[in-house]
N, C-alpha and C positions, 0 to 999 in steps of 0.2 A: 504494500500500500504506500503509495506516495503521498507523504506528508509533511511539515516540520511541525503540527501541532496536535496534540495530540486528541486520536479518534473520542468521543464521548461516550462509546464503551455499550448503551443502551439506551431504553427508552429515558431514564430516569437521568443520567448523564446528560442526554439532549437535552432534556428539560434547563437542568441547573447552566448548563452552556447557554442556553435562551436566553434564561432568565438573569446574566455576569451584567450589572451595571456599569457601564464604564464611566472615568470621573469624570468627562466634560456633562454624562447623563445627569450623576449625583448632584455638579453643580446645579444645572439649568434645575432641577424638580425644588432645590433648597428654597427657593422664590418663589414656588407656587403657590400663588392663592386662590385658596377655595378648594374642594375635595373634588375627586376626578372621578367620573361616568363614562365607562366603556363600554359602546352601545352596539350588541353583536358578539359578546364576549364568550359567547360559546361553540364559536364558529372556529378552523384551523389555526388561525395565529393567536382570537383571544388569550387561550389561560397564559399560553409563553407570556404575553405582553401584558398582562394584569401581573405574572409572580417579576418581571421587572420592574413593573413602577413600584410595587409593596417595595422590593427589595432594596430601590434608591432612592428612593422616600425614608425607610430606614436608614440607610446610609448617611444618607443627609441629616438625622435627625427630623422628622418630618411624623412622628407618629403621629400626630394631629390629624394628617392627611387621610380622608377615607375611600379607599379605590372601590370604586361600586361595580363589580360585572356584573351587566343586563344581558341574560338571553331568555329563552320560556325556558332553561334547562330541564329538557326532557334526560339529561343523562346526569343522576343527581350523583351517580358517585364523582365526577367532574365537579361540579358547583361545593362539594363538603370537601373534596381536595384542595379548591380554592380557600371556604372557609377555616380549615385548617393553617392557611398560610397569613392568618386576619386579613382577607381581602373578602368581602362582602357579596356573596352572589345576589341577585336581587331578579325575580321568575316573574319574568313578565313580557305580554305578546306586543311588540312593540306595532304591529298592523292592526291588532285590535282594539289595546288598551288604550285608556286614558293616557297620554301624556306629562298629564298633570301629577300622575299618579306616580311618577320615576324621581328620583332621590334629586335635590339642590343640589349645584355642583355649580363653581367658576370652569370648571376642562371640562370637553367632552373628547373622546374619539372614538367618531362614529364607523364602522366597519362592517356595518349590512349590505349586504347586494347579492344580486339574482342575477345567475350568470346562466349555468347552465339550467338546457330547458326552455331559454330566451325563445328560441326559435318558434317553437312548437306556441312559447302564452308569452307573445312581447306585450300584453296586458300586463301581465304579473311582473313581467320586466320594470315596463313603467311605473309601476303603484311601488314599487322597492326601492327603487333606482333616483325614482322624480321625486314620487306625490310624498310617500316619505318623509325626507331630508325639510319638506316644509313645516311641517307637524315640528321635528326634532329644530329648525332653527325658530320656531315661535316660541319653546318648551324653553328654552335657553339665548333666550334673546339677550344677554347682557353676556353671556360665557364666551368663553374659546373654545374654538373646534377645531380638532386635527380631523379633518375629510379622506379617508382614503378612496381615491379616484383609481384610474388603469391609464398605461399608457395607450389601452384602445382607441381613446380617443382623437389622437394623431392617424393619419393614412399611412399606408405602407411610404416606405422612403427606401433611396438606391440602397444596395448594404456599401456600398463605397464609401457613404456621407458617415459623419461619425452620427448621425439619429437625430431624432426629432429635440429641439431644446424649446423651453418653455414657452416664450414670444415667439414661437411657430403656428399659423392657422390652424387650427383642428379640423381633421376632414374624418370623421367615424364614418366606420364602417357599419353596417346592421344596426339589427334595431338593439341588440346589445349596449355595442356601445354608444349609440344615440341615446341612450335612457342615463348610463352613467353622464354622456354630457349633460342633458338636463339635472343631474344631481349637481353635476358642479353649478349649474345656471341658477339652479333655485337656490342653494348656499349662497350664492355671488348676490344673489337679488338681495336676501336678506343684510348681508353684511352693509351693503352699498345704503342700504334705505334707511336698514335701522340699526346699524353699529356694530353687529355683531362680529368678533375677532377671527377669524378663518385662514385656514389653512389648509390646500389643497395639493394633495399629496398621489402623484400621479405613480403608480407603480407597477413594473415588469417582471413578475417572474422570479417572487420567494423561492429560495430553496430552504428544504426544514432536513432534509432523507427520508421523512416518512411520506413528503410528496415534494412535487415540483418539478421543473424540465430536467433534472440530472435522473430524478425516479424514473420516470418514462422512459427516457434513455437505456439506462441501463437495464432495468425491466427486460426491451426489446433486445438489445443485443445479448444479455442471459440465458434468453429462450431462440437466439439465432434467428430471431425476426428481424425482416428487412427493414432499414431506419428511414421511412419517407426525407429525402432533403430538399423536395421542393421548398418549404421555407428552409432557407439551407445558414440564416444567420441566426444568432438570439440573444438578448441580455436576461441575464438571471443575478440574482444576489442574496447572500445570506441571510436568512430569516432573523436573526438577533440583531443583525442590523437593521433591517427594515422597520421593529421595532421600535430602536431607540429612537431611529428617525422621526418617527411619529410622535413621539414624546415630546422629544426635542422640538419640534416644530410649533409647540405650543406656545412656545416662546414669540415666534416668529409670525403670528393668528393677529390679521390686524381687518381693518375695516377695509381695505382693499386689499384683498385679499393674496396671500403669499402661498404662490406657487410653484412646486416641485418633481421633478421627474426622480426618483429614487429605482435605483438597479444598480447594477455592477460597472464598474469600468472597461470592462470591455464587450466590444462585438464578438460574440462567442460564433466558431463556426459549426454546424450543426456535426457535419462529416468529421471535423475534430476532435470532437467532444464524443464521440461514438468509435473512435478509432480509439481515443484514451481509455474509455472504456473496456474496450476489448482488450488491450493491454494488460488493464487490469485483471481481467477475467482470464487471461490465458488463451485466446480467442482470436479470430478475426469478424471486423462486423459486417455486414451486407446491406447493402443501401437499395434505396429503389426511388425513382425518377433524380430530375436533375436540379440542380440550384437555379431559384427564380434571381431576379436580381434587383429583387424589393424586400423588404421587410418588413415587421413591429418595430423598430428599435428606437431608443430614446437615450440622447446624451445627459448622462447625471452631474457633469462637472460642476453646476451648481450647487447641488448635495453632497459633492465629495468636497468643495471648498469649504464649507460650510460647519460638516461635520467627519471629515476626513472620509480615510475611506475605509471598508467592510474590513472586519478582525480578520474573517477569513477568507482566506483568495478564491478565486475558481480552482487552482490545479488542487489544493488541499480538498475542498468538496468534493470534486470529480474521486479522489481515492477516498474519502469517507462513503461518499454514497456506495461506492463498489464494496465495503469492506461491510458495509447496513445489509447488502443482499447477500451477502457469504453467510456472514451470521444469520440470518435467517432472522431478521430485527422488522416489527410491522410496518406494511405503510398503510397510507390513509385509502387506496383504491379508488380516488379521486384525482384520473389526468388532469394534465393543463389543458392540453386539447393547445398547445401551439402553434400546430401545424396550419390552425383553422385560416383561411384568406380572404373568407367572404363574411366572416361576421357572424355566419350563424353557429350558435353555441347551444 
C-alpha cells in the first residue's frame, strides 16, 4: 500500500481521522457565536462532521456551544452514538415539520439534497433542493449558513482548462442540478433582502473509503470490470477536509454571499486513477470507450488559499481505498454515478 500516513485501520479509525480538528479549525469555532444546527445530519458526511465540530469546540474550550444534529433518525443507534459524544441528535422531518419547531442556533449547515432519483421525481428534486432552503432561510433569518451546493452547477468544461472557478456563468445540466441552482438562488434571495450570512459551498466528489469516486473505482477494477472513461477527468477530495471547510466557512457567511468550489487540487485522470488501482490490486484494469474532452471539474485554488490544502493527498487515498477493499472494510453501496453527462441522476 502506498502511503506516508498512516491507513485508519477500520470503521472506527475512519471515524476519529474525520473527526482530527485541525488548529486553524479550533481557532475559527473559538469565536463562534451562538450554538450550531446541522440540518441533514444523518445523511453520509453528517455524524463525521457533527463528532468534529463537538470535538473543536472542545478544543477550543467552547463547551457552551450546542451542536444540534437534525435528521428524522430513522437509524437510532447513529443519533445515541452521537448523543454519546454530547452532541445532540434532534428527530425531526425537516419536509414536514414545523420549522419553528428546530432548536435557536446563530450557524447552521445545511446538507439536505435529493440527488439520486432526480430523474425519474424532478418534483421531489425541486421541493429539496429549492422550496426547502426557503423555509430553513426564514427559520434562521438573523444566523449563518454554511450551504452545501455541487459543482453541478457549472457545464462541463475542456479537461485542458484547470475547471470551473467561482465568477464563472453556471450553465446546469438536468433538472438535478437546476434545482441545486435554485437552492443557491433562494439562499442568495434571502441573504440579499434580508441579511442573512451565507455561504455557498460548491462541492466535487468526497472521498470517505466507505464511498466516493476512489470506491467505484476500485470496486470495478477488483471484480475486473471494465472502467467506463468517457468522462475520463475528475476532482475528488478528502472527506475530513471537506468538513472543516464547511465549518470554517462560517466565518466567511456574509450578506453577499461567499462563494466556494471545494475539491482537491488536482484534475485526476480517470484511466490513472484505475491503473493505480490495479497496481495496487496486483492487476491490470480494462477500460471501455474513450476520453471525452469535457468534464465536471472545478478549480478550488480559492479554498486551498484560504484554508490550505487536504491532510491527505490523492496518491495516499488511492492506497487506502485499495487496502479498505482487501480488508474487507464496508462501504456505503451508494455510487457517485460520475460518469453521469446528461444530468440525469
Amino acid at each position: 500500500m502506498s502511503s506516508t500516513l498512516s491507513f485508519p485501520g477500520d470503521e472506527k479509525g475512519l471515524e476519529d481521522l474525520l473527526a482530527a480538528p485541525s488548529p486553524g479549525l479550533v481557532a475559527d469555532l473559538a469565536g463562534l457565536e451562538g450554538d450550531l444546527v446541522l440540518l441533514g445530519a444523518g445523511g453520509k458526511m453528517g455524524p463525521s462532521l457533527a463528532r468534529l465540530a463537538r470535538r473543536a469546540l472542545d478544543a477550543a474550550g467552547r463547551a457552551d456551544v450546542t451542536v444540534h444534529a437534525v435528521s428524522r433518525w430513522s437509524d437510532r443507534a447513529a443519533a445515541d452514538a452521537l448523543a454519546a459524544e454530547n452532541i445532540r441528535p434532534v428527530a425531526f422531518d425537516l419536509m414536514a415539520g414545523d420549522p419553528a419547531d428546530l432548536p435557536d442556533a446563530g450557524n447552521v449547515v445545511f446538507m439536505v439534497g435529493a440527488k439520486f432519483g432526480s430523474a425519474g421525481r424532478p418534483d421531489h428534486a425541486w421541493a429539496v433542493n429549492a422550496a426547502l432552503p426557503d423555509r430553513i432561510a426564514r427559520r434562521y433569518a438573523t444566523a449563518r449558513i454554511a450551504a452545501f451546493s455541487t459543482g453541478n452547477v457549472y457545464p462541463l468544461v475542456p479537461t485542458a482548462s484547470a475547471g470551473s472557478v467561482e465568477t464563472d456563468p453556471v450553465g446546469p445540466v438536468g433538472e438535478y442540478a437546476m434545482s441545486c441552482l435554485g437552492r443557491e438562488r433562494v439562499f442568495t434571495h434571502h441573504a440579499r433582502e434580508h441579511g442573512l450570512g451565507l455561504a455557498l459551498i460548491r462541492l466535487n466528489y468526497a472521498v470517505d473509503l466507505r464511498y466516493g469516486v476512489l470506491a467505484d473505482l476500485a470496486t470495478a477494477v477488483r471484480a475486473g470490470s471494465p472502467v467506463d472513461v468517457t468522462t475520463g477527468h475528475v476532482n475528488v477530495v478528502w472527506q475530513g477536509y471537506a468538513n472543516e471547510v464547511a465549518l470554517r466557512s462560517l466565518a466567511h457567511a456574509t450578506s453577499e454571499p461567499f462563494t466556494l468550489n471545494l475539491t482537491g487540487p488536482e484534475t485526476a485522470s480517470v484511466r490513472r486513477l484505475a491503473a493505480l488501482l490495479a497496481e495496487e490490486f496486483g492487476t491490470e484494469a480494462a477500460y471501455a470507450g474513450t476520453e471525452s474532452g469535457t468534464a465536471l471539474l472545478s478549480d478550488a485554488s480559492r479554498c486551498h488559499a484560504l484554508f490550505g490544502y487536504p491532510g491527505v493527498p490523492l496518491r495516499t487515498l488511492v492506497g487506502w481505498q485499495a487496502e479498505w477493499l482487501r480488508r474487507g472494510l464496508p462501504l456505503s453501496g451508494k455510487p457517485t454515478k460520475f460518469q453521469v453527462r446528461d444530468g440525469r441522476f
